[in-house]
MARTI-537809 format. One line per 10 residues: number of its first residue (from 1); for each residue z, y, x of C-alpha. Coordinates in steps of 0.02 Angstrom, whole numbers, padded with zeros to 5 digits. Layout:
N
NUM> Z:Y:X; ...
//
This chain:
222
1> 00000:00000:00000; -00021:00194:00053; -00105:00338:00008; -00324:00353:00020; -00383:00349:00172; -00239:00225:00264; -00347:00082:00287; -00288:-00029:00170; -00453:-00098:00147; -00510:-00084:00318
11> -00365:-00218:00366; -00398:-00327:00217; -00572:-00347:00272; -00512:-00378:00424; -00396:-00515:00405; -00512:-00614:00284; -00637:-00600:00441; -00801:-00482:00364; -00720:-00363:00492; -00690:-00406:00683
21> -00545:-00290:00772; -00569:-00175:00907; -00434:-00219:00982; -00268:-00330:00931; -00231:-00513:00851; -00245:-00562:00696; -00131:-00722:00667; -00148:-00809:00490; -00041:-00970:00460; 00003:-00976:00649
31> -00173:-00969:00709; -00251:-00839:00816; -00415:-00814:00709; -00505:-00727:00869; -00497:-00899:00966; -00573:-01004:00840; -00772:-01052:00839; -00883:-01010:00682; -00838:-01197:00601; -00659:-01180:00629
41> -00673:-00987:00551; -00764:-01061:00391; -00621:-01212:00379; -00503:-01066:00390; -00591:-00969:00247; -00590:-01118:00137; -00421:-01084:00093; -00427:-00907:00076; -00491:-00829:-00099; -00541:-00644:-00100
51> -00539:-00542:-00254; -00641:-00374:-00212; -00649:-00212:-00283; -00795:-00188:-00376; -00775:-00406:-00447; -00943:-00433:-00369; -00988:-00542:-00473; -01194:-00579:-00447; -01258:-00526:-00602; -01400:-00629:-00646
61> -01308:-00771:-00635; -01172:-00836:-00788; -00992:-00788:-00778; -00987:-00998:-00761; -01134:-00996:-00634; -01032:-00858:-00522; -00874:-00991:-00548; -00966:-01142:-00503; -01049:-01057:-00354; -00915:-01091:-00228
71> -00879:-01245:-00302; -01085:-01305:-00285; -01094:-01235:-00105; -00941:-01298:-00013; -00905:-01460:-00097; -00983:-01618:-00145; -00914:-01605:-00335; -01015:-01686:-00465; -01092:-01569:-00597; -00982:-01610:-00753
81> -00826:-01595:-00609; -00896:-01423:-00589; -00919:-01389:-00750; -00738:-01440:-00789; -00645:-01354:-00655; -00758:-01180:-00730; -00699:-01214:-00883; -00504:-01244:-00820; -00545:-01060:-00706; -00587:-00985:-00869
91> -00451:-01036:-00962; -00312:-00976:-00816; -00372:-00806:-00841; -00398:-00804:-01024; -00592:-00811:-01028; -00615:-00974:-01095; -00787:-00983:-01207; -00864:-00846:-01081; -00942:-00962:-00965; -01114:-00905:-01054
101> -01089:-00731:-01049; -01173:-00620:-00914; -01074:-00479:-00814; -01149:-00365:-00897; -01092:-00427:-01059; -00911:-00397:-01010; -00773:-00270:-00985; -00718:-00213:-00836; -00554:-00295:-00862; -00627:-00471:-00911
111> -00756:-00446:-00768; -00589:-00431:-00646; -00527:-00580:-00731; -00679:-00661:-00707; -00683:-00625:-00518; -00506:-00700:-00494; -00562:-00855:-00579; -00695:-00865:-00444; -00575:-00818:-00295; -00470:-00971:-00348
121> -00603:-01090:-00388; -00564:-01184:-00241; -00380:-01188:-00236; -00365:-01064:-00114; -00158:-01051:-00024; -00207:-00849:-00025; -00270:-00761:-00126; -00324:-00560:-00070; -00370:-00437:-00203; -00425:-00251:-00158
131> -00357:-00146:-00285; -00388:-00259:-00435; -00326:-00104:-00554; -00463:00007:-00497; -00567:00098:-00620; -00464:00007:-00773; -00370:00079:-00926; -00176:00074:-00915; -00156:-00040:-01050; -00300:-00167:-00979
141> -00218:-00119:-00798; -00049:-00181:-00877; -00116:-00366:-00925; -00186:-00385:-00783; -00040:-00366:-00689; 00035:-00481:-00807; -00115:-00620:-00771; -00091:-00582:-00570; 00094:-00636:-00572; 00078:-00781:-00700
151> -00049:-00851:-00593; 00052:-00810:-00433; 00215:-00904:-00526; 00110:-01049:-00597; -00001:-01109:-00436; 00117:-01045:-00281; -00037:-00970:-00206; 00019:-00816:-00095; -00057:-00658:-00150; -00085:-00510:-00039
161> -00161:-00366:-00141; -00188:-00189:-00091; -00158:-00054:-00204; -00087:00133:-00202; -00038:00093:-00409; 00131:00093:-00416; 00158:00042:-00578; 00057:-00134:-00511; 00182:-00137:-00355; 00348:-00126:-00449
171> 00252:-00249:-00588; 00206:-00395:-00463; 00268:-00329:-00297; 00420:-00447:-00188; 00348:-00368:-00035; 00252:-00214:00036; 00177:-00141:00196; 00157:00029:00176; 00015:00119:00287; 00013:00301:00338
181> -00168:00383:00387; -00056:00500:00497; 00036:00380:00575; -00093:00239:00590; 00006:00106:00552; 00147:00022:00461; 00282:00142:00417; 00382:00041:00277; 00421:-00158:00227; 00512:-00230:00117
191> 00562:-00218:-00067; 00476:-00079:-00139; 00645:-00054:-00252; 00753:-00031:-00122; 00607:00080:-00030; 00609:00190:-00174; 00787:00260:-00167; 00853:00190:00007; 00699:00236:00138; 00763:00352:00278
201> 00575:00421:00285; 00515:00570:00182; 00342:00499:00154; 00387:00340:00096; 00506:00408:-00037; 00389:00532:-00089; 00250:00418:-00117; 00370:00295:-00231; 00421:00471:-00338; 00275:00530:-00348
211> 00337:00691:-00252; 00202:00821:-00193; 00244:00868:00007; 00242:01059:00058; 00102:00977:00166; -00007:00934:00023; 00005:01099:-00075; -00083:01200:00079; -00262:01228:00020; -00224:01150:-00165
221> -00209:01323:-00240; -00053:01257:-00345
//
């Protein structure tokens, strides 16, 4: 979490690998990711599921035909196994009897829904979603946030999501990392309850309040 500009993003797509650091480690389940060959990266990647802004959901394909995609390429599944586990996806993230229905056909809630169901299709241990209440109502923001942390309860799978919504982090949140753009790096961890009211650091606290900084007013006009 942070404000724009951090690089939340920028790390996420670093960690799941579309990015390669400059400079540094990245370590994921005890495994230096920068020593490992292209097969060992893609065995890696099997068991991570990424959730990104925007859904990206290909959309001349079938929300069921975007599900079964992973599920065709990287396994030897038969096609009514497919076709089963799509429907089970569906019905996880309460779009079952869309498997028919094109993107474009759907919400931008249920298309978010619909992503998740393809992050997970094959039973990832994490799960990464990039600001999954982007762009969305508060009241379809609010279910979803409900849907993120039944699915995190139900399957165990560990969910790192960026976001800068706090109504999302105290929603679904046990842990943060909060970025700073100034600082360029981590300047908080931990519970974002106890952040909110016991932080020694100015910026932390006045990101959880919602507290405009002297800092921010220059040039605002307010």
């Amino acid at each position: 979490m942070g404000g724009s500009g951090c690089g939340k993003s920028v790390l996420l797509k670093h960690v799941i690998g579309i990015e390669h650091p400059a400079k540094g480690r990245i370590w994921i389940n005890g495994v230096d990711t920068s020593l490992l060959d292209d097969v060992e990266l893609r065995d890696l990647h099997m068991g991570i599921g990424m959730l990104f802004q925007s859904s990206a959901l290909f959309g001349s394909m079938t929300i069921g035909e975007n599900i079964a995609l992973p599920l065709t390429e990287f396994t030897s599944l038969s096609g009514p196994d497919i076709e089963s586990i799509v429907k089970m996806k569906l019905g996880m993230v309460e779009l079952a009897g869309y498997d028919n229905h094109f993107p474009s056909e759907l919400s931008g809630g249920m298309k978010k829904r619909a992503g998740i169901a393809r992050a997970m299709a094959l039973e990832p241990a994490m799960l990464f979603l990039d600001e999954p209440s982007a762009g969305l109502d508060p009241v379809t923001s609010a279910g979803l946030d409900l849907l993120i942390g039944k699915l995190n309860e139900g399957t165990g799978t560990t969910m790192v999501i960026v976001t800068h919504e706090l109504e999302t982090i105290f929603n679904i949140a046990h842990r943060v990392i909060m970025l700073d753009k100034d600082a360029k790096g981590i300047i908080a961890e931990g519970d974002p309850r106890k952040l909110k009211t016991d932080s020694d650091d100015r910026r932390v606290t006045d990101f959880f309040n919602r507290r405009v900084t002297d800092k921010m007013y220059k040039g605002t006009g307010l």
